[in-house]
C-alpha atoms as one frame of an Amber mdcrd trajectory, in Angstrom:
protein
 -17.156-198.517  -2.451 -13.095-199.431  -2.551 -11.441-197.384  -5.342 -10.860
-200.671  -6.978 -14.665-201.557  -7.030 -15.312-197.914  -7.829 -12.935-197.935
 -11.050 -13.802-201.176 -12.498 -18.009-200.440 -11.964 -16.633-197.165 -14.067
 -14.823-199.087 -16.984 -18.323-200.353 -17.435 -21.332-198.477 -16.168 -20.471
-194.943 -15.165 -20.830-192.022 -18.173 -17.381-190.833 -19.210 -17.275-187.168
 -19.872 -14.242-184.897 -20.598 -12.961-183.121 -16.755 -13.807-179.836 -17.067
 -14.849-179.016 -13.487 -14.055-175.298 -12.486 -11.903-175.340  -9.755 -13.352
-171.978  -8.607 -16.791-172.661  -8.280 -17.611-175.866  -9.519 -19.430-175.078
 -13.040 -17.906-174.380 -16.300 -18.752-170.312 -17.639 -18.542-168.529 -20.911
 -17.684-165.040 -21.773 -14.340-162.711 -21.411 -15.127-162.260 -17.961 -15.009
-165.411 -16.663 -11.836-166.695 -19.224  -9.676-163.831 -17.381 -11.215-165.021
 -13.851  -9.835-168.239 -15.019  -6.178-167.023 -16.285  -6.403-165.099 -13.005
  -7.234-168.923 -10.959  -4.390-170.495 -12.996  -1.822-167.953 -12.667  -2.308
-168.471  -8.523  -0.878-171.461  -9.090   2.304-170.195 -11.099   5.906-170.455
  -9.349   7.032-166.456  -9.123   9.468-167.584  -6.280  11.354-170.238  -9.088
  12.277-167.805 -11.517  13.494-165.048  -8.561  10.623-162.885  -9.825  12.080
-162.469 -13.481   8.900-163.527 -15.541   4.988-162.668 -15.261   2.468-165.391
 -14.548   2.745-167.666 -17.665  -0.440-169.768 -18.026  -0.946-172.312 -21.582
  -4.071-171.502 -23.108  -4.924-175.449 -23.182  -5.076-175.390 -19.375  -8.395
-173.026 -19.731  -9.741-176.344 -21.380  -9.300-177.943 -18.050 -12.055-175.620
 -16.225 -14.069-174.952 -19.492 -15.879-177.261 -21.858 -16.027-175.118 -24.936
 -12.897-174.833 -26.512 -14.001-172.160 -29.409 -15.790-170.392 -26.729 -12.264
-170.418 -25.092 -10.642-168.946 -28.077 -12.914-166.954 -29.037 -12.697-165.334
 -25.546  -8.927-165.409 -25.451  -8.863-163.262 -29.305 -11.388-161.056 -27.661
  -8.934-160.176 -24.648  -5.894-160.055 -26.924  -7.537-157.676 -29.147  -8.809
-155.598 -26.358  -4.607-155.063 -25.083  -5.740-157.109 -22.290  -3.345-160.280
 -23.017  -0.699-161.335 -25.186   0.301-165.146 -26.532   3.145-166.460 -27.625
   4.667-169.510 -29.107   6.664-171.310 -27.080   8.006-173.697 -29.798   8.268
-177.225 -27.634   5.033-178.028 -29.262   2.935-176.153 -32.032  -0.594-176.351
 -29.962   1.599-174.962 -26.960   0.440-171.382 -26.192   1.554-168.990 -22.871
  -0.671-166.507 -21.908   0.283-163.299 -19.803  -1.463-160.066 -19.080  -0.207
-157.581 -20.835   0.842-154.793 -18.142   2.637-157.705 -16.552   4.598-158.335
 -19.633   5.304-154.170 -19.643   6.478-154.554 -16.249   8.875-157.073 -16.444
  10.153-155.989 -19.040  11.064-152.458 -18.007  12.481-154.133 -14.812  14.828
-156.133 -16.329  16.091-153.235 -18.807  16.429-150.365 -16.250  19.330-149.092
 -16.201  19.828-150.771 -19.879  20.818-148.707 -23.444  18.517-151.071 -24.748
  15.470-149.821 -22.772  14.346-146.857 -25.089  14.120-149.631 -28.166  11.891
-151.830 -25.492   9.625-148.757 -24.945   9.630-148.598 -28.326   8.170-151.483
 -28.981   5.920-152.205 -26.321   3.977-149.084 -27.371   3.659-150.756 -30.253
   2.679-153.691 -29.084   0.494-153.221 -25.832  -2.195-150.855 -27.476  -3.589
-154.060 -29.447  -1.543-155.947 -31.298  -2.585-159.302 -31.243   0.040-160.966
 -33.260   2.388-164.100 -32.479   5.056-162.905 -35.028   6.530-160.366 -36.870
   7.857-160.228 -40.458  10.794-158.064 -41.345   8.488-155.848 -43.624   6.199
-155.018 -40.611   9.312-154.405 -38.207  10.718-151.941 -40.806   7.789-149.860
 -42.474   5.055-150.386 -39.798   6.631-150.161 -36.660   9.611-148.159 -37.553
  12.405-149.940 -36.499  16.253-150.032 -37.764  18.003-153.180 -38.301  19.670
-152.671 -35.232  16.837-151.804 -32.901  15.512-155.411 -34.036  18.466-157.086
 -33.243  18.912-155.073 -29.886  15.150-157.049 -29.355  16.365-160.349 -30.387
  19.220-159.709 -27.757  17.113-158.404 -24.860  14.863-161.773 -25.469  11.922
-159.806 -26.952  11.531-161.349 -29.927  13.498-165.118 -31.299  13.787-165.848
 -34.662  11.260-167.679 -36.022  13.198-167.995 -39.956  14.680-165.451 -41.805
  13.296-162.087 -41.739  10.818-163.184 -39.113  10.638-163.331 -35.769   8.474
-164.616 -33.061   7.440-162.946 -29.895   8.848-163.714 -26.781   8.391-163.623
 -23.160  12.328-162.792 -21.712  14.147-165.411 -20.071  11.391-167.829 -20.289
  13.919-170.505 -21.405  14.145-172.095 -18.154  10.054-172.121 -17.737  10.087
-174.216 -20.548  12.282-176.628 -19.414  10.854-177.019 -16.039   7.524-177.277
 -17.492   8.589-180.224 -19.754  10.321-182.031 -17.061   7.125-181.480 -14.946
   4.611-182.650 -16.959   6.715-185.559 -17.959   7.081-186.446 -14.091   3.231
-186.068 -13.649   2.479-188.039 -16.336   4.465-190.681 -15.368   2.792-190.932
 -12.232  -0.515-191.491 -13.759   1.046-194.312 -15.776   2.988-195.882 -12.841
  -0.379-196.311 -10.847  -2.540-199.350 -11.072  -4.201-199.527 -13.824  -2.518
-196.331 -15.288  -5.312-194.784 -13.081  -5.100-192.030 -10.029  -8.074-190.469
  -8.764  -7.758-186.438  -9.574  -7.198-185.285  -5.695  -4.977-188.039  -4.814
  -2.223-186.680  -7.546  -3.016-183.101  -6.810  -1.936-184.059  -2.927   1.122
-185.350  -4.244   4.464-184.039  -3.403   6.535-182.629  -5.950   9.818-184.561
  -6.570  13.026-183.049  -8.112  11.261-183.185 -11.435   7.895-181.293 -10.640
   8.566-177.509 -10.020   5.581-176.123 -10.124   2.758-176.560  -7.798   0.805
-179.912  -9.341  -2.125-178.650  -9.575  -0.669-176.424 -12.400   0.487-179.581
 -13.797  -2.679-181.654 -13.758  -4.446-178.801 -15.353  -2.021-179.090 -18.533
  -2.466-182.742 -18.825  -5.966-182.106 -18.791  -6.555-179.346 -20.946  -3.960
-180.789 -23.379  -5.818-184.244 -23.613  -2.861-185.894 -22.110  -5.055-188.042
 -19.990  -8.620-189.162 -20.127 -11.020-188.181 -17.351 -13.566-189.950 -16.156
 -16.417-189.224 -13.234 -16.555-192.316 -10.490 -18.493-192.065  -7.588 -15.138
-191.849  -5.693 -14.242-188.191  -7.405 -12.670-187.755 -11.404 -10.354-190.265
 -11.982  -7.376-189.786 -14.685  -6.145-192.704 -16.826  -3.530-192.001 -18.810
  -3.740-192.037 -22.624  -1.471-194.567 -24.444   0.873-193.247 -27.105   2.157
-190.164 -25.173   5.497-189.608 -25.061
């Protein structure tokens, strides 16, 4: 069957079903096991080379909803690791369902790479002791900073400085993954790019492996793949199963 035949006998006949096809082995799996097999997948596709080595494998929680159906099963799963010191998340502010994901000895060892040498790298020890052991929140109130965790006004600005933490409002902060400022922009040019190609095809349609294959352009930094999985998991297209392979049409109203 053409892909033309095989999309149109689709629009009518063929079930449509959310994509959720593991790109590891086919099926879709529950438990903490097989979520941090899956961060593990999706971080193989992160760019280490673009940033010069400067950041950990940053994966969006969303993009687990690409190879996995059950999206409180995903978060449970995700808590479950955070709370175990496994992983830490963080708000990345372009969107407020926009989550990054990064193992937490990766974070540690960024982090003391880029302050060696620093005066600011006994107040990072500081408070990545604090932090790595468990702590499983996104932000941090002045209160907590002070009387929990011990730390002098200074120390928190020397935090805010060293990109540990951004300020969320006053007397609160957000966590932060250092120099991640240009991830975030290459990610939103990215996904931009890719989802313009999905609505540039005919029909606003492009069967799965055909956009994976694509090249990147100037736009697309990351490796596509990485790309389709956030337009997936982030319900930025619609999948649907053809007998040619998972075709993705894009949805109308994204910007």
């Amino acid at each position: 069957m053409s892909r033309k035949r095989a999309l149109i006998a689709d629009t009518f006949c063929l079930k449509r079903r959310r994509c959720a096809a593991d790109s590891l082995t086919g099926e879709t799996h529950d438990g903490a096991t097989d979520i941090r097999s899956s961060i593990q997948y999706l971080m193989t596709l992160f760019s280490r080379k673009l940033f010069n080595d400067t950041l950990p494998p940053v994966v969006l929680k969303h993009q687990l909803y690409s190879l996995h159906t059950d999206k409180t099963s995903v978060d449970k799963h995700v808590n479950d690791l955070r709370e175990n010191g496994e992983l830490l998340m963080f708000q990345l502010g372009f969107d407020s369902e926009a989550f990054a994901l990064v193992f937490a000895e990766d974070y540690r060892a960024k982090v003391l790479q880029e302050e060696a040498g620093r005066k600011t790298l006994g107040t990072a020890e500081k408070f990545l002791d604090k932090l790595i052991p468990g702590c499983s929140d996104l932000s941090f109130n002045k209160d907590k900073m002070l009387k929990e965790f011990l730390f002098s006004d200074s120390e928190i600005t020397q935090l805010v400085k060293s990109g540990l933490l951004t300020v969320r409002d006053a007397g609160s902060w957000w966590l932060s993954i250092p120099n991640s400022g240009r991830f975030i922009k290459y990610f939103i040019k990215g996904r931009k790019a890719v989802l313009n190609m999905v609505k540039k095809s005919k029909y606003s349609e492009i069967l799965r492996t055909e956009l994976e294959e694509r090249r990147t352009t100037a736009q697309v930094k990351f490796q596509m793949k990485y790309h389709v999985h956030d337009i997936i998991g982030a319900d930025l297209v619609e999948c649907i199963q053809t007998t040619s392979g998972t075709v993705l049409r894009y949805v109308d109203g994204n910007n």
